[in-house]
C-alpha positions as CSV (number, residue, x, y, z in Angstrom):
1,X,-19.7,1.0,-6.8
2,X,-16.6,0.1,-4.5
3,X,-15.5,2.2,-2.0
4,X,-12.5,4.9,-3.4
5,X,-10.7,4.2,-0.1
6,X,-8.1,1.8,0.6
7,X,-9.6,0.0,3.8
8,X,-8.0,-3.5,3.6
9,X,-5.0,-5.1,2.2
10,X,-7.2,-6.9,-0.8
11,X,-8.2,-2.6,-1.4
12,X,-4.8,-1.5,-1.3
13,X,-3.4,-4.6,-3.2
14,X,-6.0,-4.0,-6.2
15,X,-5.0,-0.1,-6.3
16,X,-1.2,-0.8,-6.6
17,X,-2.2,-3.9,-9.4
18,X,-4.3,-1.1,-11.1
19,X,-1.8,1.8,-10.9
20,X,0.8,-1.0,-11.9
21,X,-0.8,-2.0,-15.1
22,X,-1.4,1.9,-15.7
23,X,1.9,2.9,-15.6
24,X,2.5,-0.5,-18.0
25,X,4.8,-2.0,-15.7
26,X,5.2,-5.8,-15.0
27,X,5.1,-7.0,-11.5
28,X,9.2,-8.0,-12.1
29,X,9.8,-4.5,-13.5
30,X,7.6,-2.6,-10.6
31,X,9.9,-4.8,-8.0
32,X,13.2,-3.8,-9.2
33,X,12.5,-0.1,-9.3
34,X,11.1,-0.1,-5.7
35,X,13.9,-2.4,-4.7
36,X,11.9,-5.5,-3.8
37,X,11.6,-8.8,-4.7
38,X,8.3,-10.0,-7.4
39,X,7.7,-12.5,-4.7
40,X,6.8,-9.4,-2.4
41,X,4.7,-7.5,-5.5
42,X,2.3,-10.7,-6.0
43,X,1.8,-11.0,-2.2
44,X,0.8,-6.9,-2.0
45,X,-1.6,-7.5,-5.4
46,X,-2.9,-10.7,-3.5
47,X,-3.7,-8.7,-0.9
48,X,-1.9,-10.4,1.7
49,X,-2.2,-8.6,5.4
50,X,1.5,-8.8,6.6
51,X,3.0,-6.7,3.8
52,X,5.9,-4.7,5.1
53,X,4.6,-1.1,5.2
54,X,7.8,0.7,4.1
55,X,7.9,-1.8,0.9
56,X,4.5,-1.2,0.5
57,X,5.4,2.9,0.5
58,X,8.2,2.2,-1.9
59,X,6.0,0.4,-4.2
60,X,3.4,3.3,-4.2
61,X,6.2,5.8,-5.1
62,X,7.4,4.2,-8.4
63,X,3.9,4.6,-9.2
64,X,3.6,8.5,-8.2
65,X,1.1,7.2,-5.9
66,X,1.4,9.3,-2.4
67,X,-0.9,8.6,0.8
68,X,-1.9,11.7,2.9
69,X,-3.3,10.6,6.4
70,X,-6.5,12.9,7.2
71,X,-5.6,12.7,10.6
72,X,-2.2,12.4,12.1
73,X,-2.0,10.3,15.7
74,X,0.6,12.7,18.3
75,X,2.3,9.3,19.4
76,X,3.6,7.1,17.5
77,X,3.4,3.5,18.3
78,X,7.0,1.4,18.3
79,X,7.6,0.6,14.8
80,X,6.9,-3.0,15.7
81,X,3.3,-2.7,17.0
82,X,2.5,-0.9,13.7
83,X,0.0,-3.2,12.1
84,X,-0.7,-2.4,8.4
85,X,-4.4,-3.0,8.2
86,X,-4.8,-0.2,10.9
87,X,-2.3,1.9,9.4
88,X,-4.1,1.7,6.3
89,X,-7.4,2.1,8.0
90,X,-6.6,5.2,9.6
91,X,-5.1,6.9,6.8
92,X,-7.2,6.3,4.0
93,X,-10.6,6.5,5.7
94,X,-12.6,9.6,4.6
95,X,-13.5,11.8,7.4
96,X,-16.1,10.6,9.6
């Protein structure tokens, strides 16, 4: 059975496909609600590790798809440090 958290960007990519297709969206009509290009929607479902976080975000909220972070880090790194895959691994991890 695969894991029900999103711990790498091929994870997250397959959960936005998923809640994509649910919602009965294509990848064109799921990029102009969230204000992004398709381009940027194939590379997310491809899993591709560089995805712009906040595009990611906007895609998830089309979908009514929220993240809550079990744990939330007192300092936040500069926005440019901010590396998706640990983003993503932080958040979305269950509780160890």
């Amino acid at each position: 059975m695969p894991s029900p958290y999103l711990t790498s960007p091929s994870a997250f990519g397959s959960a936005v496909r998923a809640a994509r297709r649910r919602a009965g969206l294509t990848q064109g009509d799921l990029a102009h609600r969230a204000g992004v290009g398709r381009r940027f929607v194939v590379d997310v479902e491809a899993g591709h590790p560089r995805a712009e976080l906040g595009k990611a975000l906007a895609l998830l909220e089309v979908l009514d798809v929220y993240l809550a972070p079990t744990q939330l880090s007192p300092i936040a790194p500069p926005l440019e440090d901010v590396d998706l895959d640990a983003v993503l691994s932080r958040c979305l991890t269950g509780p160890s």
